[in-house]
Phi, psi and omega in degrees: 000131176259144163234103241266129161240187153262146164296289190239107195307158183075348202311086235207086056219137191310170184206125126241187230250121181262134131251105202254135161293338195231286166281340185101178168247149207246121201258151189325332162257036175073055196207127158255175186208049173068215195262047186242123207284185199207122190276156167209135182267119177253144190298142208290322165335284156318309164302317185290332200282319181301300173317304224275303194304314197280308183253003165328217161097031182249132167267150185245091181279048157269150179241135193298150162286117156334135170289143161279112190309113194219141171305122191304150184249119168270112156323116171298077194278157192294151121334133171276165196249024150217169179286143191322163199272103173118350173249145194267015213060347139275112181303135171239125192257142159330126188284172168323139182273072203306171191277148178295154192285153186245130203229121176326166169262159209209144186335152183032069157210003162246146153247176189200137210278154156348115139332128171245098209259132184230143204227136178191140191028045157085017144175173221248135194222153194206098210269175165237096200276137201239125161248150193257129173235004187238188180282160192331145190203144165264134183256160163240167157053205206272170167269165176238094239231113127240144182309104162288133164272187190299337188247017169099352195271152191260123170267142166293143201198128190263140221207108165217168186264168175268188206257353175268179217260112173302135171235171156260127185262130184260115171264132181279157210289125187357097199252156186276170220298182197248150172234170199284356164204164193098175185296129177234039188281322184300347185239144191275154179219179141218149194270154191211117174231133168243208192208143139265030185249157167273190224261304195283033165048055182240142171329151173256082145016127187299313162322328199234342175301108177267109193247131193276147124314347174164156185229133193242124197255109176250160166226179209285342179305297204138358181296177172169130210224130154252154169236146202250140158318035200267002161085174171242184163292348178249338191226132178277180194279172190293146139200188210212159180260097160085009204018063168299126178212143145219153199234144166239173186292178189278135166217169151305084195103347200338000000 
């Protein structure tokens, strides 16, 4: 069995001596040499590696520097720059359903009721409500209203228009007879107003008051109606000073 001794205390660079009991000693090239000791140097290295093993026992509570934390960086991918396969990239809407035709109302497809004329601060207004007996149709603008006599003959007579903004009117489709009391919001009319005064704003003479016999209503599509000037059971017929007439357009509902 071998055994490490020191040689010599202080020794620089220390040497110790193995000795064996059985085999000898054994010298730095591994060479023996019986029971004769045999000095050897060992490296200051070895010893320090030796010393650091044996006689530690101190722990090294440092705690490692922290890595410095960093973020993962996530990739932005670009928006692409063309659209998904089977898309154009754009809502594109449906077209449109076109409108429907619009076809004027045309001579004997409108009728039109009696003016139902009433007086008030010296002249007589009266509306005429216009029914549709042929299919849906549009009327325009103003009527063009003349004063008929007992014989067919055209009275003299002055026209003018009111001041509101003529528009087109769509009349529905073979509408029932208009009645003679109760709501008439479903049918279109216009008003036909006279005056009893004369142009100097004087009683009108009997002489010069003109009451038609009938009034024949054309408008500019071709529709056209005569009506006879016979008043109702509530409203008496139309008449005029000097046949002074004003007309206003045609509305829906009035």
């Amino acid at each position: 069995m071998a055994e490490a001794v020191r040689c010599k205390p202080r020794q620089d660079p220390p040497c110790f001596e193995v000795r064996s009991s059985s085999v000898g000693a054994v010298d730095h090239y591994g060479r023996t040499h019986g029971n004769r000791p045999l000095l050897f140097g060992v490296s200051v290295l070895a010893v320090a590696g030796l010393a650091a093993g044996c006689g530690g026992g101190k722990q090294d509570n440092t705690a490692p520097a922290k890595a410095s934390a960093s973020v993962p960086s996530v990739p932005v991918s670009a928006p692409s720059a063309h659209a998904p396969t089977g898309s154009t990239g754009a809502t594109t809407s449906s077209p449109s359903a076109p409108a429907p035709a619009r076809t004027s109302c045309q001579a004997g497809q409108v009728q039109g009721t009696p003016p139902q004329a009433q007086g008030s601060h010296n002249s007589i207004t009266g509306p005429i409500y216009l029914r549709n007996i042929g299919p849906a149709c549009v009327i325009q603008g103003f009527p063009t209203v003349t004063l008929l006599g007992a014989n067919g003959s055209v009275l003299s007579q002055y026209v003018a228009h009111t001041s509101d903004t003529p528009m087109d009117v769509n009349l529905p489709a073979s509408q029932p007879p208009v009645p003679t009391t109760g709501p008439t919001t479903q049918y279109a009319d216009f008003v036909l107003s006279g005056t009893n005064l004369t142009r100097d704003y004087q009683p009108c003479p009997s002489t010069r008051q003109e009451q038609p016999a009938a009034l024949r209503v054309a408008f500019s599509g071709g529709a056209t109606f005569t009506v006879a000037n016979s008043g109702t059971a509530n409203f008496g017929p139309f008449s005029s000073c000097d046949g002074r007439i004003e007309v206003s357009p045609v509305k829906m509902g009035r």
